[in-house]
C-alpha positions as CSV (number, residue, x, y, z in Angstrom):
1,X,-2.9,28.1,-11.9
2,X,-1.3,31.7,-10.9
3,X,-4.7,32.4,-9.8
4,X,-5.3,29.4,-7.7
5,X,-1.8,30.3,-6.4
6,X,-2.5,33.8,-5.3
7,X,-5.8,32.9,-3.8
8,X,-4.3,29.7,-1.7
9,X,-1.6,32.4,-0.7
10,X,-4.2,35.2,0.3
11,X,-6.3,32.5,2.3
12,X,-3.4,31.6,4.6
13,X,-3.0,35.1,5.2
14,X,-6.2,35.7,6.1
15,X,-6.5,33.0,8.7
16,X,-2.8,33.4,10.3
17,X,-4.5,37.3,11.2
18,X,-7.5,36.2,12.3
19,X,-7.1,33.0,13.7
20,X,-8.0,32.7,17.4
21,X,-5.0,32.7,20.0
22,X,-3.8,28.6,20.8
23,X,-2.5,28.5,24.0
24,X,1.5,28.8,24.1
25,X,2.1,25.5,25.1
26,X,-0.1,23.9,22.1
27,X,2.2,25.5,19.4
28,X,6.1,24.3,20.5
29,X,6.0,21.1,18.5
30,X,2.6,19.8,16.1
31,X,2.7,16.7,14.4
32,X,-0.4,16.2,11.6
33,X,-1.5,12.5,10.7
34,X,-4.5,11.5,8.6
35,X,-5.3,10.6,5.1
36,X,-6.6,12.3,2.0
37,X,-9.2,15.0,3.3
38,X,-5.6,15.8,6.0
39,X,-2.9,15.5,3.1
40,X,-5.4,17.4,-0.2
41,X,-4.5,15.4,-3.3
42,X,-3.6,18.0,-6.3
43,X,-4.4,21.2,-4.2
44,X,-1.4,23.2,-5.0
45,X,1.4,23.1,-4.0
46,X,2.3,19.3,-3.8
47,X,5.0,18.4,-1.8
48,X,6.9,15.7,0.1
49,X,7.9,12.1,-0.1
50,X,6.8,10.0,-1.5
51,X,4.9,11.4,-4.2
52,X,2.6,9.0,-4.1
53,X,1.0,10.5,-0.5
54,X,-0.3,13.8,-2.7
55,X,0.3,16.4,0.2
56,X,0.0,19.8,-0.1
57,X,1.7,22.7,1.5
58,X,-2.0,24.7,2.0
59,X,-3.7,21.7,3.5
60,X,-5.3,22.1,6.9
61,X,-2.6,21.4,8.8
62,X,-0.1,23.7,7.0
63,X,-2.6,26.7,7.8
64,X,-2.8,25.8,11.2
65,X,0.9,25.5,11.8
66,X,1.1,28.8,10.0
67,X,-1.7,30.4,12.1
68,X,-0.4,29.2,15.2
69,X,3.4,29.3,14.6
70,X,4.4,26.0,15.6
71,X,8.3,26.3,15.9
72,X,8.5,22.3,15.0
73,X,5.7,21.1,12.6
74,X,6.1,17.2,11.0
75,X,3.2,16.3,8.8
76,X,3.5,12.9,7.4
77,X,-0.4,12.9,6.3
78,X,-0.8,10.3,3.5
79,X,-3.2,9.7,0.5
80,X,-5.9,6.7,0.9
81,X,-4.4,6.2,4.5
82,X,-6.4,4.1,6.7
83,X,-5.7,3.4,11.0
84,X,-3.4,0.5,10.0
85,X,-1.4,2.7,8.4
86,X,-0.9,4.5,11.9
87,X,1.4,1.7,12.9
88,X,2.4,-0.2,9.1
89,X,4.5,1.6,6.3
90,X,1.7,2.5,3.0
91,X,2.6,1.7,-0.1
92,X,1.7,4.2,-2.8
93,X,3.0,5.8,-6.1
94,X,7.0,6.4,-5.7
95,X,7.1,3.7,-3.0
96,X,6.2,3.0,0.6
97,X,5.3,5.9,3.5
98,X,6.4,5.5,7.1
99,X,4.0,4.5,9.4
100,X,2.7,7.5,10.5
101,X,3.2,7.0,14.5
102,X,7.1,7.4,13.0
103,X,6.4,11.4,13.4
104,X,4.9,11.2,17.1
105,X,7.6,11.8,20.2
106,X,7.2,12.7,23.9
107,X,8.2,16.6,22.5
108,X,4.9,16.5,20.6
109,X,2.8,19.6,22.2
110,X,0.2,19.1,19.4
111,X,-1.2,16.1,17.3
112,X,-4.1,16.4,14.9
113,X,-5.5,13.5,13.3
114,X,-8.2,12.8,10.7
115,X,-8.4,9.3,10.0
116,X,-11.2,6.3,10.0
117,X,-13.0,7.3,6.4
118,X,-11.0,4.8,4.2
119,X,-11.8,2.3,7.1
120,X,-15.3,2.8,6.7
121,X,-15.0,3.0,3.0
122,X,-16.9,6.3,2.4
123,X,-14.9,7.2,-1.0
124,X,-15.0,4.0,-2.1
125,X,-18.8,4.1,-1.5
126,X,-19.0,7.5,-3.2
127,X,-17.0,5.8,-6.3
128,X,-19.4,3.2,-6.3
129,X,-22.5,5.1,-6.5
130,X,-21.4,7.2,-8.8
131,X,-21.3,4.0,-11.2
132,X,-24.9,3.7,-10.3
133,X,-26.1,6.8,-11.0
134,X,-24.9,7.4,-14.7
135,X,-28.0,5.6,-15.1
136,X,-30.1,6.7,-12.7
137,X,-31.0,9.9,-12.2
138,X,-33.5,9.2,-9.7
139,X,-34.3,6.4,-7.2
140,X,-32.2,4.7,-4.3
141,X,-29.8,2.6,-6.0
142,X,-26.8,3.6,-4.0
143,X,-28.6,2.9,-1.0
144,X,-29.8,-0.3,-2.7
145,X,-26.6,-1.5,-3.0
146,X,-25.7,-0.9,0.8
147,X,-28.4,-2.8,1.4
148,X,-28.4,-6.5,3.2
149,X,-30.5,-9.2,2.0
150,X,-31.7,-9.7,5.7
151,X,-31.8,-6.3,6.6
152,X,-29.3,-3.6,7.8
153,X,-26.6,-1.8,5.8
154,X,-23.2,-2.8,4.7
155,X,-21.6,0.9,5.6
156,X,-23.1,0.8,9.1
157,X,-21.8,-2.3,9.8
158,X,-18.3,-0.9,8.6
159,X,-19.0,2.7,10.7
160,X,-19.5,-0.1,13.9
161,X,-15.9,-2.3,13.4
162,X,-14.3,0.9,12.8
163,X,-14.6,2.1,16.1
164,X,-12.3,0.0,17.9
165,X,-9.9,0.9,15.3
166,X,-10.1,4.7,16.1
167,X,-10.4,4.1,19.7
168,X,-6.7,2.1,19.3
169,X,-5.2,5.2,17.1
170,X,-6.1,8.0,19.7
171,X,-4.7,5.2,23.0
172,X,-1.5,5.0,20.2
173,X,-1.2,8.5,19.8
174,X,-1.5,9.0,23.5
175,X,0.9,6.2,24.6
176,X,3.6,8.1,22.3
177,X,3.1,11.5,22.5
178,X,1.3,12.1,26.2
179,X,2.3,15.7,27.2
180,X,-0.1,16.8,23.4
181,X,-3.3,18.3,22.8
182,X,-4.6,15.2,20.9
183,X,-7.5,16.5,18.2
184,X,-9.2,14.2,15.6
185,X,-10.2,16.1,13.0
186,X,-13.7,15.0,11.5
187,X,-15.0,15.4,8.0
188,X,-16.8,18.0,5.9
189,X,-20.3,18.3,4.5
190,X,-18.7,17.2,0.8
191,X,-23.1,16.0,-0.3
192,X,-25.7,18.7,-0.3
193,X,-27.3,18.2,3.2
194,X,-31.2,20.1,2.3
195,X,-32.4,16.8,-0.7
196,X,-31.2,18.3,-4.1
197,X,-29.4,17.1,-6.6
198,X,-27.3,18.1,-9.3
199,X,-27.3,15.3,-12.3
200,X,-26.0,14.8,-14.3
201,X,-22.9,17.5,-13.0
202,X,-22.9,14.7,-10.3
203,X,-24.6,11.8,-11.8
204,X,-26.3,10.8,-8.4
205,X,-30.0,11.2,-7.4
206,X,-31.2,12.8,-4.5
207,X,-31.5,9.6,-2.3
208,X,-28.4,8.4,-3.5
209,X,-26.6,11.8,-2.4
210,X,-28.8,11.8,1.1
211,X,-27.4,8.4,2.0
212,X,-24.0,9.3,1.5
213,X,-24.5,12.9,3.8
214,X,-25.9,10.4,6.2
215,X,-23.0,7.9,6.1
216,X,-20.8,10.8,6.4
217,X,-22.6,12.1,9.8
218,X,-22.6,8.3,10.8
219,X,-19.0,8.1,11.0
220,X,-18.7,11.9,12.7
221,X,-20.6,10.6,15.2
222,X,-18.8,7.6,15.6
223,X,-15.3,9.7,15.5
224,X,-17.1,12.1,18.0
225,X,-17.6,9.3,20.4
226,X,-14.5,7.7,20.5
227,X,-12.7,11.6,20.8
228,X,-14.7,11.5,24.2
229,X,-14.2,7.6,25.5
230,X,-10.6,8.5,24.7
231,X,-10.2,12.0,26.2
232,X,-9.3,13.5,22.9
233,X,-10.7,16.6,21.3
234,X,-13.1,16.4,18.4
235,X,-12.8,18.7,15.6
236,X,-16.3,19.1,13.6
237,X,-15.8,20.5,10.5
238,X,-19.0,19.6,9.1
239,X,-20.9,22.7,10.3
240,X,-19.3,25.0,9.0
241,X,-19.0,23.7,5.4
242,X,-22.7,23.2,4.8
243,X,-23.8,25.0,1.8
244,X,-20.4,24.7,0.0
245,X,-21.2,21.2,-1.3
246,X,-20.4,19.0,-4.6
247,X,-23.3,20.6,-5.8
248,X,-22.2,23.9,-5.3
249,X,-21.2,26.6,-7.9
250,X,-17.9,28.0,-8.1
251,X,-16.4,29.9,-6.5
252,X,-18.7,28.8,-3.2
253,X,-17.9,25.4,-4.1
254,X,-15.6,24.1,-1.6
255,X,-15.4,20.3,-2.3
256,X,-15.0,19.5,-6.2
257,X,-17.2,17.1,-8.0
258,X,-16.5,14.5,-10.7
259,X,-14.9,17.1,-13.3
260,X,-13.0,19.6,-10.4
261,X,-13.5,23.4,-11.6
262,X,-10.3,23.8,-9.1
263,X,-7.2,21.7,-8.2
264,X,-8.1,19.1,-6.2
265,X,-8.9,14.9,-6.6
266,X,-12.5,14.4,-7.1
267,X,-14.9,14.6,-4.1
268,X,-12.4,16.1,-1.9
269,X,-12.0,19.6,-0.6
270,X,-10.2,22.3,-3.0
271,X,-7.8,24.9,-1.2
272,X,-11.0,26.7,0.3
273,X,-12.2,23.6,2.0
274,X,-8.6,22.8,3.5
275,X,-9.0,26.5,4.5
276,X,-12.4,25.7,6.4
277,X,-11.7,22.6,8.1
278,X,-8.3,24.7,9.3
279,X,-10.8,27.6,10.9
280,X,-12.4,24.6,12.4
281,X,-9.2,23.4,14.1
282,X,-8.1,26.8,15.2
283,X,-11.5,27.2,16.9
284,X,-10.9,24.1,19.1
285,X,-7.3,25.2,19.9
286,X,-8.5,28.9,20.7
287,X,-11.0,27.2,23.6
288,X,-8.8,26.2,27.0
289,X,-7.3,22.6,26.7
290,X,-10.1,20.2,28.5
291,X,-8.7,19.2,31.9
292,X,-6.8,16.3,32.6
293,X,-10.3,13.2,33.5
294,X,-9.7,10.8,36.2
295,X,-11.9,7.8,35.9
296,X,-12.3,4.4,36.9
297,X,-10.4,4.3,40.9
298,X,-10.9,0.7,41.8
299,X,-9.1,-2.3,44.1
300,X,-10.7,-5.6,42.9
301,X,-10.1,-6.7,46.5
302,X,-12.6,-5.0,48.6
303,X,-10.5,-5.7,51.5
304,X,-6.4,-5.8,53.2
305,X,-5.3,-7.5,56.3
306,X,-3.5,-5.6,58.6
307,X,0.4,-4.9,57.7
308,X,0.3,-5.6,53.7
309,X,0.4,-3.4,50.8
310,X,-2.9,-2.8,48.7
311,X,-3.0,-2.4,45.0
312,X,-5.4,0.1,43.1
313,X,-5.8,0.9,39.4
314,X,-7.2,4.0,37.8
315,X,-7.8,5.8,34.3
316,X,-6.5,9.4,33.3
317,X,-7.5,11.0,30.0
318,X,-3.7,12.6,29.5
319,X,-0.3,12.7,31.5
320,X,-0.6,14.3,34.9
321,X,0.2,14.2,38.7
322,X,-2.6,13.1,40.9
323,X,-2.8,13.3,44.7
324,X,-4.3,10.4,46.7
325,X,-5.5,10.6,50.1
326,X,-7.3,8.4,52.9
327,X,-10.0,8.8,55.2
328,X,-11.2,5.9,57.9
329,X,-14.8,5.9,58.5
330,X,-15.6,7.1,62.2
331,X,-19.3,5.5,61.8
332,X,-22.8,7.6,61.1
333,X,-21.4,9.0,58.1
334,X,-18.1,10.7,59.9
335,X,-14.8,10.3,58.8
336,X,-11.2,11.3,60.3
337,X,-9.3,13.9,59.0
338,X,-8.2,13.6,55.4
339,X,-4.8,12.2,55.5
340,X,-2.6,12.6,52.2
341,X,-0.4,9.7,51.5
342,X,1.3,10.2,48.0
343,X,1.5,12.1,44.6
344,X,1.6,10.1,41.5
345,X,2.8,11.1,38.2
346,X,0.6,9.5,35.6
347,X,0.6,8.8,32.0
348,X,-2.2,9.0,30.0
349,X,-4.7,5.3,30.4
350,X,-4.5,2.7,32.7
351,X,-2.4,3.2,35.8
352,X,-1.1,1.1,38.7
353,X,-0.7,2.5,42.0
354,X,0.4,0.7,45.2
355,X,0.4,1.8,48.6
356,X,2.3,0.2,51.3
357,X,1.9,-0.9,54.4
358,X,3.3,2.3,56.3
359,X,1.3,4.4,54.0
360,X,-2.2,2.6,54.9
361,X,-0.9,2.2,58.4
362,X,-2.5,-0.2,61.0
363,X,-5.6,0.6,62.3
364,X,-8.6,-1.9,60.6
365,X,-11.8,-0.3,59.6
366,X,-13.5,1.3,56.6
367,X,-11.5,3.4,54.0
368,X,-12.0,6.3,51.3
369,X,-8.9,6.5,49.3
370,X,-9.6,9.7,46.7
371,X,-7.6,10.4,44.1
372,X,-7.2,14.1,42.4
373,X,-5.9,15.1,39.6
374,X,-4.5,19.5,39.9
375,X,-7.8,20.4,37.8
376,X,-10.4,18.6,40.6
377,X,-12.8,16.0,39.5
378,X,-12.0,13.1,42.5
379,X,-12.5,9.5,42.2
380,X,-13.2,7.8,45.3
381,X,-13.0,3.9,46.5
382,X,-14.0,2.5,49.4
383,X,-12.1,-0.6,50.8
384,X,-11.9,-2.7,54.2
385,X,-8.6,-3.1,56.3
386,X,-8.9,-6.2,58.4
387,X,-7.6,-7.8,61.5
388,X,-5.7,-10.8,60.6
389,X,-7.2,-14.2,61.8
């Protein structure tokens, strides 16, 4: 154990020098949510409340708040956790965890988040195919079981309802915290990724392990698609950990097998994995923050009579000002001079903006009304003000 100790202690070391430089305003205050790949069950040391949650003090997110030097860091990171327990208390060994979304505040600079592989199932899956294989050394019985009687696959299915469930999370996280850098975290190349296998030091063929990889990259993709529908940053960490598999010998072995040759729960990452998937966050923060989206500038009524107010809606990807001006269509494709009329402060999603009466003034014809947000990329609508009668 003194070893382990001394080698978890000379990792952190090595990444808090080399890490890449977050920007200042990413460090003030980072909150860490996720389940057991965030939290790293029996990698030393284990701390926190209650026990039953299994968190350790090297797991990703310690690193990176030690790398980065986060001056308020809150990591409530929980065992088995799914996206319900974003918003319900968990109940584990040693009694029940907070919701997670308990940790988030407007302060929050920084949020990480790995979540949506307990939705899915995938340990459970890896649990259940390792019953299979004892006796089958070769074959597809893990797929086989995954398997619908009228075609399709069970874990797909699950990888498709899980979706909305993320996409809800990173709109929760957003609606809390909306001033953060919002990153969810994907996960790590645990199966070998080139065919082999290693029975019976994991008692799963090489179809049975190929299935799983592909689950794996199933859900990424999924996570990866939601990061961008919600604005949020995603974090792969399955690059980087390829050739570091279950499969693996010591000491490149970063994810331990059935029978763990270093502290760490079974098919999870050991302290060298937790110190991967932390490189991969520190990449991401070293690039600039992605600029604040506008999307989606609409008025459902293409048209205002003369004298009333007019009601628009549009999307921003995180909290920020954006400037909206009109133009009135001269005819031929001219337009009169651009004509600011307000600056909104917007929070992250749907807005609501209304302009009145004075601001639209009283001339009828043909509108552009763009909106801005201080990093460019305009949204434009057109719209109609009318004579009345």
């Amino acid at each position: 154990m003194n070893r382990t100790v001394r080698l978890v202690a000379a990792l952190a070391a090595t990444l808090a020098a080399t890490a890449p430089a977050a920007q200042a305003a990413d460090r003030d205050h980072y909150v860490a949510l996720g389940d057991s790949f965030t939290a790293a069950p029996f990698v030393p040391m284990q701390y926190g409340t209650p026990i039953g949650c299994a968190r350790s003090d090297h797991n990703y997110p310690s690193v990176v708040k030690a790398a980065i030097g986060a001056t308020v860091f809150r990591d409530e990171s929980c065992s088995s956790a799914t996206t319900r327990h974003m918003t319900e208390p968990q109940s584990v060994i040693g009694g029940n965890h907070i919701p997670q979304f308990d940790a988030l505040s407007g302060d929050a600079t920084l949020v990480t988040v790995g979540i949506g592989g307990n939705d899915v199932g995938l340990v459970g899956a890896a649990t259940d195919c390792l019953g299979l294989g004892l006796l089958a050394p070769t074959g597809t019985a893990c797929r086989s079981n995954f398997a619908k009687p009228d075609g399709g696959d069970r874990l797909v299915d699950k990888i498709a309802a899980a979706a909305p469930k993320i996409a809800a999370t990173l709109q929760g996280i957003r609606a809390r915290s909306p001033q953060a850098r919002v990153l969810i975290v994907g996960y790590p190349a645990a199966a070998p990724t080139d065919g082999r296998s290693c029975y019976p030091l994991v008692p799963l063929s090489s179809d049975d392990l190929a299935y799983l990889d592909e689950m794996l990259r199933r859900t990424n993709t999924m996570i990866a698609q939601q990061a961008a529908a919600s604005g949020a940053e995603f974090v792969d960490t399955y690059a980087e950990s390829i050739g570091h598999d279950v499969c693996t010998l010591p000491p490149r072995r970063w994810f331990e097998g059935v029978i763990p040759t270093m502290p760490a729960f079974p098919v999870h990452p050991n302290v060298m994995g937790e110190a991967s998937m932390a490189r991969s966050v520190l990449r991401v923060l070293g690039q600039p923050r992605p600029a604040a989206a506008l999307s989606s500038l609409e008025r459902r009524a293409r048209s205002v009579a003369v004298g009333r107010a007019a009601r628009f809606t549009y999307t921003v990807s995180r909290a920020t000002s954006v400037t909206f001006a009109l133009r009135r269509s001269l005819g031929r494709g001219r337009y009169s001079r651009t004509r600011t009329v307000t600056t909104a402060n917007a929070a992250a999603g749907e807005n609501s903006l209304k302009l009145s009466a004075r601001q639209l003034g009283r001339r009828a014809g043909l509108y552009r009304l763009t909106g801005t947000p201080p990093e460019g990329g305009a949204q434009v609508v057109q719209f109609r003000i009318k004579r009345r009668g």
